[in-house]
C-alpha positions, 0 to 999 in steps of 0.5 A: 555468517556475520552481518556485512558490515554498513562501510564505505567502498573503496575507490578503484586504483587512481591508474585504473582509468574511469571506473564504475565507482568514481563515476557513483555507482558501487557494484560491491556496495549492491553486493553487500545490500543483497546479501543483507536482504537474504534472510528477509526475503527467505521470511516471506517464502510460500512451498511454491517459490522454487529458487533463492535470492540472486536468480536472474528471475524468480520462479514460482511453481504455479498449481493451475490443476487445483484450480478449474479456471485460474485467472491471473491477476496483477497490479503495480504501484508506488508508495508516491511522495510519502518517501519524502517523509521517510527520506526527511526522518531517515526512517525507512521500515515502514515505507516497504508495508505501504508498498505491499499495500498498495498492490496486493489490495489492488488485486484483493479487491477483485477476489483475487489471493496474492501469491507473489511480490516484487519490488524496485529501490531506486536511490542515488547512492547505495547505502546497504543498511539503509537498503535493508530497512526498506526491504525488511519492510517490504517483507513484512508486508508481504508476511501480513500479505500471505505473499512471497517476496520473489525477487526485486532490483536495487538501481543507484542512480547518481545525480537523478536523487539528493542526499538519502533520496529514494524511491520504491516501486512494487508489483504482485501477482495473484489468482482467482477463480474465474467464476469469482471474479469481483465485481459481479451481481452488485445491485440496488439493495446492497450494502456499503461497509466501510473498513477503517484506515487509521491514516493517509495509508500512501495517498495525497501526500503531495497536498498534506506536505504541501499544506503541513509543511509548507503552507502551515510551516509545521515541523515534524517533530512536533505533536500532530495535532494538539494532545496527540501521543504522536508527532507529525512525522510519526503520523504521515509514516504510519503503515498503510493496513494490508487489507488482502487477509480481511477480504479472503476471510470475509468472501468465505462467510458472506456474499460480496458483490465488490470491493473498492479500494480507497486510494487516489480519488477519494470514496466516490472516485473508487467506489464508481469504479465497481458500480455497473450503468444501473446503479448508484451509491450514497454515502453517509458522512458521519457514519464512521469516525474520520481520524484527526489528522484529516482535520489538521491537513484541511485546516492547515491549507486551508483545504476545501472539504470537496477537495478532501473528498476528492483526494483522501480517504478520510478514514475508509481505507476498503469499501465492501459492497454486500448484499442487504442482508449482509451488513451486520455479520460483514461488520461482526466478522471484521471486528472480530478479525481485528478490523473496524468497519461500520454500515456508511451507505447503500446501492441504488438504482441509478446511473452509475454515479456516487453521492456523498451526504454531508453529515 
């Protein structure tokens, strides 16, 4: 079949009274768009995806008798202001990566693995080829996510976006063992591990715009920082890091008591959230390399260093809290999977707080 072509639709004979077109929205122009998403979303597909594209519902034929006590578990978000940069670039392949990240790390973290994803393009004009980029993204991220892509909506919107406007909503599902569920047994003695994240993956970037571009008054055409390789826009759209592979393949080799994936509130407002009453924890600052572009966010605002603590993950995107005796073969698995981790803390009796240490 050729590819449909990216065109403009025609408007509805002027005798045919108000129609669905002239008022902004083309049925045939989603037509078009769907059938370009096909083999996209046929990429992702696991043996148990039942069905294709085009279906009220995705099906999804669920093998609970290979588990003894299956729970459920699920999670949705967005890609937030980081669509404007895609929007401002008119690059859209990568934005769908983010969005699978933002979910299916949510559900990794609780020793949960993904089974599926949906996904909801909100724009307010459908541009088919444009539609196609961000979903071929989406699928792409759910390939690195092991995670079929089991269906989705494309809304137009007219009036509610400007021009090349959009935005990107994501839900997925997955299933643990019950008598694996994290967080459990976390105690004094643990271990922090850190798990890089080379850039903002999706968050903050209400205040890194806001700093950047309208503060600094930098362009993102421009180098994003000085000697960078890269230019600004490149670095606010690189791709988050799908971290759901890595956590399955280190629950297998040593014993983790948690997760806490880094997103909006910084390293001590997540890692909190899986420390029990008794306990605290104490991170180091200048145990890992912070990327530059944290640097040139904080200077730009300027932002304060509590601030960015607060808001960004400065370069730990996952936060794997092992046992004591853990520490070194969790950093060796990760770095021998591809990913940079380094020791940056400790669990300590407590109340449940975290500390950051200065470096």
């Amino acid at each position: 079949m050729t590819e449909p072509e990216n065109r403009a639709y025609p408007e509805a004979h002027p005798d045919a009274g108000l129609t669905y077109a002239a008022a902004g929205v083309s049925i045939e122009a989603n037509d078009v768009a769907v059938e370009r998403l096909r083999s996209h979303v046929r990429s992702t597909n696991r043996p148990e995806v039942i069905g294709d594209l085009g279906s009220f519902g995705g099906l999804f034929s669920f093998a609970a008798k290979a588990f003894d006590d299956p729970v459920l578990v699920s999670s949705t978000d967005g890609v937030g202001t980081k669509s404007l940069v895609a929007a401002a670039l008119r690059r859209y392949d990568t934005i769908g990566i983010d969005l699978v990240a933002m979910s299916v790390d949510d559900i990794a973290v609780q020793g949960a693995d993904p089974l599926f994803f949906l996904d909801y393009v909100s724009l307010g004009r459908n541009d088919p080829a444009m539609v196609e980029q961000i979903v071929a993204g989406v699928a792409a991220g759910c390939r690195q996510a092991g995670a079929a892509l089991l269906g989705g909506e494309i809304s137009e919107h007219p009036g509610l976006f400007p021009e090349g406007g959009f935005d990107l909503v994501g839900f997925a599902v997955g299933v643990v063992e019950r008598a694996a569920l994290l967080p459990r047994a976390v105690a004094p003695g643990d271990v922090l591990v850190g798990i890089a994240s080379p850039g903002l993956r999706s968050n903050g970037y209400t205040l890194a715009r806001h700093a950047l571009l309208e503060v600094a008054g930098r362009r993102l055409d421009e180098p994003a920082w000085d000697g960078a390789d890269v230019t600004l826009g490149d670095e606010l759209l690189r791709p988050s890091v799908i971290y759901a592979p890595a956590l399955a393949s280190l629950r297998a080799v040593v014993e983790v008591h948690a997760f806490a994936h880094v997103t909006g509130g910084g390293i001590a407002g997540n890692l909190a959230r899986v420390l029990p009453s008794d306990c605290d924890a104490v991170v180091n600052g200048g145990t890992w390399p912070e990327p530059p572009i944290f640097a040139v966010v904080a200077e730009a605002g300027p932002v304060s260093r509590s601030e960015m603590e607060r808001v960004f993950n400065l370069g730990v995107g996952m936060i794997a809290v092992v046992a004591g005796n853990a520490g070194r073969a969790t950093v060796e698995h990760l770095a021998a999977i591809g990913h940079e981790a380094w020791l940056i803390g400790e669990v300590a009796a407590g109340t449940g707080h975290v500390t950051l240490v200065s470096r």
